[in-house]
N, C-alpha and C positions, 0 to 999 in steps of 0.2 A: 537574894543573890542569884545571877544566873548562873549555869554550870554551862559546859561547853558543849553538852547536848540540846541545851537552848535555844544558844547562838548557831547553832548550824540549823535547826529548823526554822532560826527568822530569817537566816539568808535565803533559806530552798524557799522561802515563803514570800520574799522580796524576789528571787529568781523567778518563781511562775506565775506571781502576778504581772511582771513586768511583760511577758507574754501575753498573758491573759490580753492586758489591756492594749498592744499592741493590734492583736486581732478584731477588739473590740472595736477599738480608730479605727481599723481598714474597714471592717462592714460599717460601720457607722457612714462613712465616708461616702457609702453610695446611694446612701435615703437622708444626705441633711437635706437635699432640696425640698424632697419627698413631704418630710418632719413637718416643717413650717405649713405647707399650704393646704397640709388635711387639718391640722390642730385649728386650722381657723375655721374652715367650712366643714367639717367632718359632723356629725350628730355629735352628742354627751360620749368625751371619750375618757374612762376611769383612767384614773392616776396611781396605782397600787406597785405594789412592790414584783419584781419577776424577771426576766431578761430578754431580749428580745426577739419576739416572734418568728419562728421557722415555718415556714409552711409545708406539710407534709402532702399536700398537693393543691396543685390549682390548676383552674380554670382551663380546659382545653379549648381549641377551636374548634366549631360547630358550625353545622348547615344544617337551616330548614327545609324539611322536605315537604309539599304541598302547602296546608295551613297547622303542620305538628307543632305546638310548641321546642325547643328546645329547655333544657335543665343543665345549671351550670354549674357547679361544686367546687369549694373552698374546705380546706382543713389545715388547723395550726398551732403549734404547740411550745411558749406557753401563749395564751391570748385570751386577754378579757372579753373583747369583742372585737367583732369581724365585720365588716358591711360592703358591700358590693359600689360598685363607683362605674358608669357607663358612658361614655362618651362623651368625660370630664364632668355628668353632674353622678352625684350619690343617687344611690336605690333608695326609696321609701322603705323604713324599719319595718313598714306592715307588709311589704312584698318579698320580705327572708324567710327561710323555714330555718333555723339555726336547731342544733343539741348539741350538748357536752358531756363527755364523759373523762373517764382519769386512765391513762397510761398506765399499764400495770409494770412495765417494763424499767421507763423513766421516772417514774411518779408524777409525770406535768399533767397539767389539765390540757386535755385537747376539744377545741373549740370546733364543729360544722355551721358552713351557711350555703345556703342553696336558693338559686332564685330560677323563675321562667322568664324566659324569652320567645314570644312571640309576632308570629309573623307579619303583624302590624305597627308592632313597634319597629322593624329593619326596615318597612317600607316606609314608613314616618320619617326617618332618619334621615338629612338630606346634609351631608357633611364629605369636605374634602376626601375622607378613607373610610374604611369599611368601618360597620359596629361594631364597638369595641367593649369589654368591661375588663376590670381589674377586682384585686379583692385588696383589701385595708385592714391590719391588723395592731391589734394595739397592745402596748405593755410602757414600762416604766419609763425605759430607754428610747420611746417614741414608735413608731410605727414602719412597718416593716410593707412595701406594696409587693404582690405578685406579678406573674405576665402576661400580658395584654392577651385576651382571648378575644378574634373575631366572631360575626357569625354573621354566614351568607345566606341567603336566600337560593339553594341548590336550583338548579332549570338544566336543560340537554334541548337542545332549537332541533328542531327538526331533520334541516335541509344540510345534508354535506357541504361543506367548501369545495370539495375537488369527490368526486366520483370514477371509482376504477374505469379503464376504458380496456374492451377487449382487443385482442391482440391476434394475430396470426405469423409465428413465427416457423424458422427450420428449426429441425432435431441440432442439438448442442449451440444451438445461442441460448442469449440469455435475456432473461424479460425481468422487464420491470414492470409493476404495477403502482399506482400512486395511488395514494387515500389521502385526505386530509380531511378530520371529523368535524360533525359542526359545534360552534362554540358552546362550552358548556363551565358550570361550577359546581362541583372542583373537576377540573379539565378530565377530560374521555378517554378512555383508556380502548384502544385498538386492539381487534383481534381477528384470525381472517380465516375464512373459511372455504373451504373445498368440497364440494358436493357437497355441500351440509355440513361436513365435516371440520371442528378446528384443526386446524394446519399443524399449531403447537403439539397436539395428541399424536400426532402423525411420526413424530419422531426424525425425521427426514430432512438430512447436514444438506443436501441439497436445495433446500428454499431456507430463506436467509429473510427476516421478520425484523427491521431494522427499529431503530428508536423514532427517525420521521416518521414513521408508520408506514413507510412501503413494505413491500411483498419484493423481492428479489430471488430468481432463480437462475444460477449459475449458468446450468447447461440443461436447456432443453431434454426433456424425454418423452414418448409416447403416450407415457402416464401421466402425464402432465396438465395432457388435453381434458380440461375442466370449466365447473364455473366456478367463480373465486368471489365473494363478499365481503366485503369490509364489514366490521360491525364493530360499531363504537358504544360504549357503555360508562355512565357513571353512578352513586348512587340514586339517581332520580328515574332513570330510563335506559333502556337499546336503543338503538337505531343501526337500519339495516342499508345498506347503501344499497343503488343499481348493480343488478347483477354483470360481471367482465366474463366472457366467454374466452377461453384462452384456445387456441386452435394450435397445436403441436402438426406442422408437414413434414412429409418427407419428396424429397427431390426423386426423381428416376434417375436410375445409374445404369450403364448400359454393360451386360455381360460381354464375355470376351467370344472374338469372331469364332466361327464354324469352322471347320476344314472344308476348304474350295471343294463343289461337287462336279464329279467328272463332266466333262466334255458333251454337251448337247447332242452333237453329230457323230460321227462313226468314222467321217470321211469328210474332209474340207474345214473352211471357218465355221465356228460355229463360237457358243458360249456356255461358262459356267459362272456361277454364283458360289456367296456364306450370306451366312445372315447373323445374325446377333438378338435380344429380347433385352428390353425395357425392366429387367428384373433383378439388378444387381446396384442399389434395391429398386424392389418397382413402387413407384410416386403413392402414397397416400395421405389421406387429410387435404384433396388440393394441392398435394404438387405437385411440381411443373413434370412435364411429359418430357423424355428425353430427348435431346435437339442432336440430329442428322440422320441418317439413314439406316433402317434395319435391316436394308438387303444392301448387298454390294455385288455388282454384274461387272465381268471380264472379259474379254474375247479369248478365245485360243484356238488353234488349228490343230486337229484331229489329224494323225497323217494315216489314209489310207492303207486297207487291209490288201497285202501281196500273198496270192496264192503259191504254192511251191510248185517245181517244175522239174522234171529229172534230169540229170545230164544223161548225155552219151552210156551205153553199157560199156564194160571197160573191157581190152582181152580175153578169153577164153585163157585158164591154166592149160599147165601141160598134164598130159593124160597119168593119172596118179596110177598106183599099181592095185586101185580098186576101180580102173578102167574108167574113171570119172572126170568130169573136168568144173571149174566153175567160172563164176563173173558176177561183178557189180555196179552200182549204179547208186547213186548220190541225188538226194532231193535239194538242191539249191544252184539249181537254174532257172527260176531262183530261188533264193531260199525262203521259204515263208513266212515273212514277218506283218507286223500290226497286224496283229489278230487273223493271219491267215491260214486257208487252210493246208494243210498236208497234203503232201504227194499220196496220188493211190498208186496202188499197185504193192510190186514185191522188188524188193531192191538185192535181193540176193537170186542167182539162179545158177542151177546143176544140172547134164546129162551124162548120159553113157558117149564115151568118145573113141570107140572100137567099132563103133556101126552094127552089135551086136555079138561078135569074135568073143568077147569074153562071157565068161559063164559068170551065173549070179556070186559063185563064190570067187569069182576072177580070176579062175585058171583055164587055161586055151583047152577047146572043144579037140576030141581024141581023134574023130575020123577027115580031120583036115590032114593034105599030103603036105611030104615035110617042103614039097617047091611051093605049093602057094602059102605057105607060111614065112619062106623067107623074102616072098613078092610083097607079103605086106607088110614085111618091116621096113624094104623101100618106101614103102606108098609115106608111112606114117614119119621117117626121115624127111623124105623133101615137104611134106607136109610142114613140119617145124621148121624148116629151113625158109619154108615160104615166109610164115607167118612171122617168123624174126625180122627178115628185109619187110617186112609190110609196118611191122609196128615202127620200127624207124623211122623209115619215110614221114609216119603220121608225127613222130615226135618231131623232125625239124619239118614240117610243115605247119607244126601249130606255135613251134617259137617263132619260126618269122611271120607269122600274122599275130601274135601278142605284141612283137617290138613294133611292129607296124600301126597297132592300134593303138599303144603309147603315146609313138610322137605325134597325134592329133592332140594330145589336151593341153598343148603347150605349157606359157610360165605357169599359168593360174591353175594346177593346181598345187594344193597344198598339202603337205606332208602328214599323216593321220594323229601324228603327236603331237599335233597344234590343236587339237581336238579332244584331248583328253585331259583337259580340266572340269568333269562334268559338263562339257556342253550336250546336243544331240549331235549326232555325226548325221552328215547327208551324203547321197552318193551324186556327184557335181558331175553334168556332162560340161560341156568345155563351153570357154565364156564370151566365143560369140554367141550362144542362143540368147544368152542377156535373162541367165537365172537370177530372180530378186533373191535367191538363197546364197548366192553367193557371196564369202565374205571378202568384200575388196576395200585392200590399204588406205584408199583416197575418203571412207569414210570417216564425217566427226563423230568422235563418242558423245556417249550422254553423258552434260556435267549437271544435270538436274539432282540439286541437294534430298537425301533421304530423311532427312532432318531438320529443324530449325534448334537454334543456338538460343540459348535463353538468358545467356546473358557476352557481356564485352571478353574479350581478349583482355589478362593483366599480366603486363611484362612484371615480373620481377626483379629483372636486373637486367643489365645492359646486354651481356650474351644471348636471353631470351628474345631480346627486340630486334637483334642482328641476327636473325633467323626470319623474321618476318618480311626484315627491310626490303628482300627481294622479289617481292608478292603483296605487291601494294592492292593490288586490287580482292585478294581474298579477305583483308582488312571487311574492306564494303561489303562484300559476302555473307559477313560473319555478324557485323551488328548490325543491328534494322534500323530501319530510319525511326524508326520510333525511339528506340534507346538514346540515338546520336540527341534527338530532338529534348529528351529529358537530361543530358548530361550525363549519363550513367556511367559513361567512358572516362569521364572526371573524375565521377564520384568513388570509382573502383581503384584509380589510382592514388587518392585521399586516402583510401582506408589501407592501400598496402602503407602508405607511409607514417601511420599511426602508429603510436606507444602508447604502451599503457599505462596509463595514470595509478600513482600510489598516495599515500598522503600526503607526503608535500608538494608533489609535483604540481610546480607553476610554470611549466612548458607550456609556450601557445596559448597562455589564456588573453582576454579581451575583456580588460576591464569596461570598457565604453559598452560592450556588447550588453551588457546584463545591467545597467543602471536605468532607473525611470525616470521615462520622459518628461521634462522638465526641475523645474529647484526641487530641494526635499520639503520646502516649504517656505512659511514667513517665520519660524523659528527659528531657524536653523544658526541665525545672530544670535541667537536672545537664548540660547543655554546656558546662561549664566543666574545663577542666584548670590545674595547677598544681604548682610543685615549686621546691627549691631548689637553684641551681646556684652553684659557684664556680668557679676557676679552669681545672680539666678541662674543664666545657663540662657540654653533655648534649642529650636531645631530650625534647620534648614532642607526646605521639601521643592526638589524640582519635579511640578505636576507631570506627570503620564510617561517618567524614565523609570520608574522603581528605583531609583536615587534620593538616598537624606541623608544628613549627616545633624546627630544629637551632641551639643554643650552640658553637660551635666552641672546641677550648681555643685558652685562652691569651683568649678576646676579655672575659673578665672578669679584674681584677686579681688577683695575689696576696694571700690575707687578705682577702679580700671575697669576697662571696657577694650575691645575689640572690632575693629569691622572686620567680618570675616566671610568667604566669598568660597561658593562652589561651579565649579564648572565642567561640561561633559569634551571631549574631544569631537570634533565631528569629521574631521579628516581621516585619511589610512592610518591605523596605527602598525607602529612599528616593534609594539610589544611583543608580539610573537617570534618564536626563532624556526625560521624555516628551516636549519640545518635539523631539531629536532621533531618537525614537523607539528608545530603547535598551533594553535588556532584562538583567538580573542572570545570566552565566552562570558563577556558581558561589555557594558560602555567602557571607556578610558575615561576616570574622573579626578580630577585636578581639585584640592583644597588646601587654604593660606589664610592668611598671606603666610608667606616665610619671616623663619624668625620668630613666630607665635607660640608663645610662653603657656602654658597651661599646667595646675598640678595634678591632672588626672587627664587620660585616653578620651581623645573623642571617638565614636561607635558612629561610621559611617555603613549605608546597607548599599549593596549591589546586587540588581536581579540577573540571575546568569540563565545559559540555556542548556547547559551541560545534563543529562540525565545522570543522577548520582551514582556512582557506586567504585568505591576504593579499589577493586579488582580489575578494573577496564582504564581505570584515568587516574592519572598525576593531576593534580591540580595543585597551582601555586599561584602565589600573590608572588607581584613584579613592584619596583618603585621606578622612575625615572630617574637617573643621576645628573647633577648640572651640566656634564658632558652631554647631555640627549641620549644615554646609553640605558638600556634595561637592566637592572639586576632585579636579584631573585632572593625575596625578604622572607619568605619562610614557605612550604610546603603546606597546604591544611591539614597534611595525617602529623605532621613533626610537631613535637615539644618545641616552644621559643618562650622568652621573654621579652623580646624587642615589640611585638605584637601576640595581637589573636584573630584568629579567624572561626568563624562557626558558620561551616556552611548546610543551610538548610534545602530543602527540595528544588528551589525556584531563585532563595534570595542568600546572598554572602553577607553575612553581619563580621564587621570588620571593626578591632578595637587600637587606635593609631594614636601614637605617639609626636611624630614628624610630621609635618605638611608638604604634599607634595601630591606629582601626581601615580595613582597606582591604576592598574590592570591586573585581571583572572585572566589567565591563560592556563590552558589544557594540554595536555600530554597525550594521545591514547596508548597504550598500551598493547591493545588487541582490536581484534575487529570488532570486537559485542562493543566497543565503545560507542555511545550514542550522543546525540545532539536533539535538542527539539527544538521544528522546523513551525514558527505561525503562517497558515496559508489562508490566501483571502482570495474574492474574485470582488471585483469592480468593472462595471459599466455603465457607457453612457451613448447617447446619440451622436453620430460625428456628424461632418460638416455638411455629407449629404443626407436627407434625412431621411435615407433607402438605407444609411448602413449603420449597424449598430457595434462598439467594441468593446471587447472583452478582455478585461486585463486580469491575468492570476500571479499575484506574489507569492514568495516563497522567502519569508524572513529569519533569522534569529528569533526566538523566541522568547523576546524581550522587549519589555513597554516600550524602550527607548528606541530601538529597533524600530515596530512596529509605527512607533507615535511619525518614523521619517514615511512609511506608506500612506499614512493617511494625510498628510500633508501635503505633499505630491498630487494624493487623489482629489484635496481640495481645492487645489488653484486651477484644478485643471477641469473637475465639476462631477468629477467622478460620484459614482452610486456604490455601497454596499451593497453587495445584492446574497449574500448567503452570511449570517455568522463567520466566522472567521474559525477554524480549528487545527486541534495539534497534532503535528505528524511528525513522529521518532523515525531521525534518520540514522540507517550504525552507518560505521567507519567500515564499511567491508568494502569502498574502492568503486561500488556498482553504481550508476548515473539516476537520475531522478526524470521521469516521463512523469508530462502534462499532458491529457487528452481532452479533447472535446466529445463525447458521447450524447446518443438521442437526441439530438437535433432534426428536427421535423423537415425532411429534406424536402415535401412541398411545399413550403413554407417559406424555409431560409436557402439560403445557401454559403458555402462559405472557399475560400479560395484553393486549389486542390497542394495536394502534401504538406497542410498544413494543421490538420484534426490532431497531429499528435507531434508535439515539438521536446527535446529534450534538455536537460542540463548537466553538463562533465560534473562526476564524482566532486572533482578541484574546486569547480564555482560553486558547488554546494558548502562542501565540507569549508574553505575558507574562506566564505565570505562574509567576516570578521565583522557582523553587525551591519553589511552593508544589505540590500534586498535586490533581491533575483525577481526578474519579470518576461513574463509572455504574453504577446497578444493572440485575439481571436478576432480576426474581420469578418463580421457578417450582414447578408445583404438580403434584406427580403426582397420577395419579386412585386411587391403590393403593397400599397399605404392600409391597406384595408387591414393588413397582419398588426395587430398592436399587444401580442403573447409572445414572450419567447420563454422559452420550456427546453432546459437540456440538464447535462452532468457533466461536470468537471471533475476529472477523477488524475489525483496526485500521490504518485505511488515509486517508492524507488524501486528499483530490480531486485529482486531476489529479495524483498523488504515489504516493508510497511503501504497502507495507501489510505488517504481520506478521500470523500467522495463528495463535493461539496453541489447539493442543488439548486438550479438558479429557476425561478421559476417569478417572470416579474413583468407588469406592462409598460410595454415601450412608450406608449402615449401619455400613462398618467403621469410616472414617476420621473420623466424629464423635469419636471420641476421641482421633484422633491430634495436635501440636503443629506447630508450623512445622522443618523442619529447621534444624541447629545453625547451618548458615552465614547463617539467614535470621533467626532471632530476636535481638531488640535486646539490644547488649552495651552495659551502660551503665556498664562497670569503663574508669576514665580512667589514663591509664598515664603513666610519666616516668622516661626512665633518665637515670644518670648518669657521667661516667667516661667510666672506656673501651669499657667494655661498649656503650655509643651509637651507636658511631662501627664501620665496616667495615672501616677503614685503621689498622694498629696505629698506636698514636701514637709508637713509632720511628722506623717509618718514613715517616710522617709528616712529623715533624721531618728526617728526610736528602732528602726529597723537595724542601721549600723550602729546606734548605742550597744546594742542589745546584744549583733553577732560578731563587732567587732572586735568585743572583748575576750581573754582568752580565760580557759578554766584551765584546771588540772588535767582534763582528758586530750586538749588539742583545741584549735581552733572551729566555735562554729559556725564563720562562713561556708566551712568548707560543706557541709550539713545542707546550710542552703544552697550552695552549688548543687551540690548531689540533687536535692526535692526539684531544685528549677530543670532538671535535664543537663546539668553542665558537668559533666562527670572528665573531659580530658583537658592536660595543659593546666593544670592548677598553679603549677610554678609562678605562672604570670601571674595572679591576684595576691599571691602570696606577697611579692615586691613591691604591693602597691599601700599606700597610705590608709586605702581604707577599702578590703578586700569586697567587703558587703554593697558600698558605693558602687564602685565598677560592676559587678555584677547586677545590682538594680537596671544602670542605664545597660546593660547588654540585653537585660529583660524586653526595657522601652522599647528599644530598635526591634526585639523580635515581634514585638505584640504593637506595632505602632499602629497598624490600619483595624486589628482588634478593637482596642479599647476596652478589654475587660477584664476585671481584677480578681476573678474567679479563678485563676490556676495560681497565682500568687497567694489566693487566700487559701485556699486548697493547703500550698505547700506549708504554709504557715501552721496551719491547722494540724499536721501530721508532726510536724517539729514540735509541738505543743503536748502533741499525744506522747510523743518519744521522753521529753522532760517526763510529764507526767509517771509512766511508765518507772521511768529511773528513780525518780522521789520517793515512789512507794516502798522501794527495794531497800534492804538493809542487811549486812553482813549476820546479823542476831536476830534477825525476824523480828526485830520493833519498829518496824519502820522508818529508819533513820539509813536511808543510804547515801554513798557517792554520788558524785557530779555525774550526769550522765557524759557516756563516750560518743561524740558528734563527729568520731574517723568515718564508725561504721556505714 
């Protein structure tokens, strides 16, 4: 009789085997091919009881160095035996070194085999791919292979592909050096050295050691000037390239002028000089010597040195009462100037003015009678009386020959306060002697400019230009005929009338401007796929869009069938809302018919170009309504049940209900929002075969995108000429510069302000999957040039920049085609079955037996969600018929270009542990617990 402690351990015992064997079918699943075809050709392989072989390691790749053998190791547990398998045939059993010993851990028997590989046997070998071996292990459940290990034959060739070439550049540009190592296996690892020295040891943000293997240095420095070696290295050999002599100059700068040194002469015309010195900085390493003159010579006139001259002495005083008199006399008749000398003599003079009558203390001598005393205060009376009427006289005889000497200088002269704005004053005799000092009215001034203008006149508004309108000819004055001749006068009035562009701003754009020359291609009809599915399921795969859409079985009814049809938009879409400044970051895809009945989600994927992150961007899924209008079906961060979205790095896994057509569109948020831009260059020979063009795209970075550049390039004959790479644009509003760099100007030439051409923020940021292009016309001067050698460097402002190198022969490669991975595949593909699908559909079906059932703890799909990565939006599987289903095909779509069943088995295997875990558990310590909890 059983008791109910029993019955609960047959079920926990029917629960973990059903497990058990569930994992068992998935790894089985990926060696039945395996099983069959060693059982027939394999050596004597035992039949015994165990489970199937893990390998606790295998086989690495290997390279021969010289004539070494190599040693290749196998270990695995459990395993009867092991045997090596090499290039589809078996190893001879007498060429293994096998032992065994026992797991102390697990108790299994672990199995070693190890064989040599030598160097005659790789050379022997003459088969589509490199040597290969595998290991074979056996046990009950058949046989388990490992991973293919090569083994190369290691070499390092001598001769560089490309050898540095020395340089002579100025202080703060920037060099480049090129290396390219010669061919080796496994490929050369580059490292460069400086005086001897690695460059990497050096520590120095200033040279920049790129993955092509250049040598880039920013900004030239003095220290710079070195020799520079490439040295390429793998494990067989160095090799040292030609030494590049790098020469760092410096220009001469010319210090600032002297102060003018005096006047040559003393007296008349003569000259002074300044000079200046080559040493601000002065030229070294070679260079250039400073251009114009170190002295600079002047005339000037020295004005003669005037001696001074005395006037007149001036009256005598009257006789003081120390019997004295005096008088003076003035040195400027003239006065002595430029450097003249001085009056001699004494300009002051005293006597006695009594004729001796007075005594030295100035009182009258005693023995004089008192009449001749009062005789000679007559004498000394008319004496003064004289000399008064004399002095007179002399005053109005020198007014009227001063007015009289005036009215000779007539109109010309001029008043001394027209003179006293710092000029020199002169003393003008009158202007018949025909003084050239003289300044007369009838003179033109000088309009000789002190200056040149460096750039146009910009009216700003109408008031500014009605200031000018009266002076037409200071216009011509002001800009040079060189400016008029480039337009600059245009181009200054363009830029006052410019706004600044923000995210939506579609002011003034030109569509026509930025599309590529000619069709997008012979596909651009044939985006269309379709096929007919029924009850199995199947997928729908349009090559080279990152677009598919997966049928799941079972979601079509028995006896019915479907044609069912996917298609990309290839016109403007209209998904975006300019009012919120949105932008299309993936195709427009359309899937039907309408009306299509299914009882489970088809999981269609889209590749977007959005750089992820919830903080900078909105992202939503849009549907088209019968009206042609957009709505908006769910957000990717929101909860929904009407769909799901899972967006991953690159591609949107989409789970739909409804047929129709949907679009990703983007929101940003901020300016950190980003975009990734695919950039490519193409060239080809044009029509004269002197010029050569260069075209750089700048796309979405999206297959579908991408696949209209190469289409384009192929009707039209275009070359690949660099890898294509990715460049994160943000939303900060800044424009995107293309330049042409290092182009070997004796060589080529190219048509002038055109090295560096730009693109508005707008045509970047919205060009909704369509591609941006620029050309390069270039012209050599000589059929003999069959190299062209430069750098295309795409960089937004204040952002991001790739540098993509083109280095390619004009002669050979005109006739070459685009490679196989680059030219348009326009074969539309559709499978159907099982062949579709990566999860056999056994197991499959045991997999929703098994989670779709519910215990006492909750549902363990959701367990699986959680192990698969699917941890938001549960609600939606929850609504669904068969939670575990849906979720498998959401699997498919993620892992479609995968193919491998290693994280499925994984997750399996963990949910297995979890049961286990829970089994052992029991409330009383016997063993006997509850269902495990599959919330957790």
């Amino acid at each position: 009789m059983l008791t109910p402690s029993d019955g609960r351990h047959r079920h926990r015992r029917r629960c973990c085997f059903g497990l058990d064997l569930v994992l068992v079918l998935l790894l089985g699943a990926k060696c039945l091919s395996g099983r069959g075809t060693a059982g027939d050709a394999a050596p004597d392989a035992p039949s015994v009881g165990g489970t199937l072989p893990h390998f606790l390691q295998e086989p690495e790749d290997a390279y021969i160095i010289k004539s070494n053998p190599i040693r290749l190791r196998c270990r695995a547990a459990p395993a009867l035996q092991i045997f090596f398998k090499c290039n589809g045939d078996w190893v001879h059993q007498n060429q293994h070194t096998s032992q065994e010993y026992m797991d102390q851990d697990t108790g299994l028997k672990v199995r070693e085999v190890m064989i040599n590989v030598s160097r005659q046997q790789v050379e022997d070998f003459h088969g589509p791919e490199d040597y290969w071996c595998l290991c074979v292990a056996w046990s009950h459940l058949g046989t388990s292979k490992s991973r293919k290990a090569t083994v190369r034959i290691a070499y390092l060739r001598k001769n560089f592909e490309q050898d540095p070439q020395g340089k002579e550049v100025p202080i703060k540009g920037m060099i480049v050096l090129h290396c390219r190592p010669p061919e080796g296996v496994p490929a050369a690892e580059v490292e460069w050295l400086k005086n001897e020295e690695l460059v990497s040891s050096l520590g120095d943000d200033n040279i920049d050691t790129r993955a092509d293997h250049n040598l880039i240095i920013n900004e030239a420095r003095l220290s710079d000037s070195a020799n520079y070696t490439c040295l390429a290295s793998n494990i067989v050999a160095k090799r040292r390239s030609a030494t590049a002599t790098v020469v760092v100059f410096v220009n001469g700068g010319w210090s600032l002028w002297t102060d003018w040194s005096p006047c040559s002469v003393d007296c008349g015309r003569g000259v002074q000089k300044r000079s200046r010195t080559c040493t601000n900085p002065a030229p070294l390493n070679g260079g250039a010597f400073c251009e114009g003159m170190s002295v600079q010579k002047s005339t000037c006139n020295a004005l003669c040195p005037v001696d001074g001259g005395w006037e007149e002495w001036s009256e005598w005083t009257l006789c003081s009462a120390q019997c004295e008199r005096q008088r003076w006399r003035e040195c400027n008749a003239p006065a002595p100037r430029n450097r003249g000398k001085m009056c001699e003599g004494e300009s002051h003079a005293m006597e006695n003015c009594t004729g001796g009558v007075c005594t030295q203390n100035g009182k009258m001598l005693h023995d004089v009678k008192p009449q001749s005393m009062e005789g000679s205060n007559d004498v000394a009376l008319y004496s003064g009386l004289a000399a008064g009427v004399i002095a007179v006289a002399v005053l109005i005889i020198s007014v009227t020959l001063y007015r009289r000497s005036q009215s000779e200088y007539g109109v010309d002269v001029i008043d001394s306060s027209a003179l006293a704005g710092g000029f020199q004053s002169f003393n003008f005799k009158t202007a018949r002697q025909g003084n050239p000092l003289l300044l007369n009215s009838s003179m033109q001034p000088e309009l000789t400019a002190g200056q040149t203008y460096s750039g146009p006149i910009c009216f700003q508004d109408s008031v500014d230009k009605e200031l000018f309108d009266p002076l037409p000819d200071m216009m011509v004055k002001v800009q040079s005929s060189f400016m008029v001749s480039l337009g600059v006068a245009d181009r200054a009035e363009y830029h006052v009338k410019a706004h600044p562009e923000g995210y939506g701003g579609t002011q003034g754009r030109k569509p026509n401007l930025t599309a590529p020359n000619g069709p997008l291609g012979p596909c651009k009809a044939q985006l269309r796929s379709s096929g007919v599915f029924g009850h199995l399921g199947g997928r729908l795969v349009m090559p080279n869009t990152g677009v598919s859409l997966l049928v799941s079985h079972g979601a079509i009814a028995e006896d019915t069938s479907w044609e069912m049809y996917m298609l990309i938009n290839q016109g403007q879409s209209s998904a975006p809302s300019e009012e919120r400044c949105e932008i299309l970051l993936g195709p427009e895809v359309t899937y039907g018919p309408p009306g299509l009945s299914l009882s489970s989600p088809v999981a269609m994927t889209i590749a977007h170009c959005a750089e992820v992150s919830a903080e900078n961007w909105n992202i939503q899924l849009k549907r088209q309504t019968k009206d042609n209008k957009w709505e908006e079906v769910m957000s990717v961060d929101d909860e929904s049940t009407s769909c799901y979205c899972l967006l991953d790095t690159q591609s949107c896994h989409l789970l739909l209900d409804e047929p129709g057509s949907y679009a990703l569109v983007g929101e940003p948020l901020n300016e950190h929002a980003g975009k990734r831009l695919k950039v490519a260059v193409f060239g080809n020979l044009e029509a004269s075969s002197m010029n050569y063009g260069l075209r750089v795209y700048c796309v979405d970075d999206t297959p579908h995108a991408f696949q209209g550049v190469v289409s384009a390039e192929t009707s039209r004959g275009g070359l690949l000429l660099e890898e294509p790479k990715t460049l994160l644009f943000k939303g900060n509003t800044y424009s995107l510069q293309v330049s042409i760099q290092d182009l070997p100007q004796f060589l080529w030439s190219i048509k002038p302000f055109t090295t560096c051409q730009e693109f508005s923020f707008c045509q970047v940021w919205s060009s909704n999957q369509q591609p941006l292009h620029c050309a390069f016309s270039l012209e050599r001067f000589t059929t003999a040039t069959t190299q062209l050698s430069c750098k295309i460097s795409v960089r937004q402002v204040k952002g991001h920049e790739q540098i993509l190198q083109v280095y390619t022969s004009v002669a050979e490669r005109e006739k070459e085609t685009l490679p196989f991975f680059m030219q348009a595949d326009c074969t539309v593909t559709s499978q159907t079955g099982a062949k579709a699908f990566k999860i056999p559909l056994s197991i499959r079906q045991r997999i929703c037996a098994t989670f779709d059932t519910a215990n006492a703890k909750g549902k363990d799909w959701q367990l699986l969600a959680q192990k698969l990565h699917i941890q938001r939006n549960l609600s939606y599987f929850a609504k669904q018929s068969s939670p575990s289903g849906v979720i498998l095909s959401l699997w498919e779509a993620r892992h479609q270009a995968g193919g491998d069943l290693d994280s499925l088995a994984s997750a399996l295997e963990e949910i297995s542990k979890i049961h286990s875990k829970s089994s052992a558990k029991s409330p009383d310590g016997t063993g006997m617990g509850t269902e495990p909890d599959f919330k957790q």
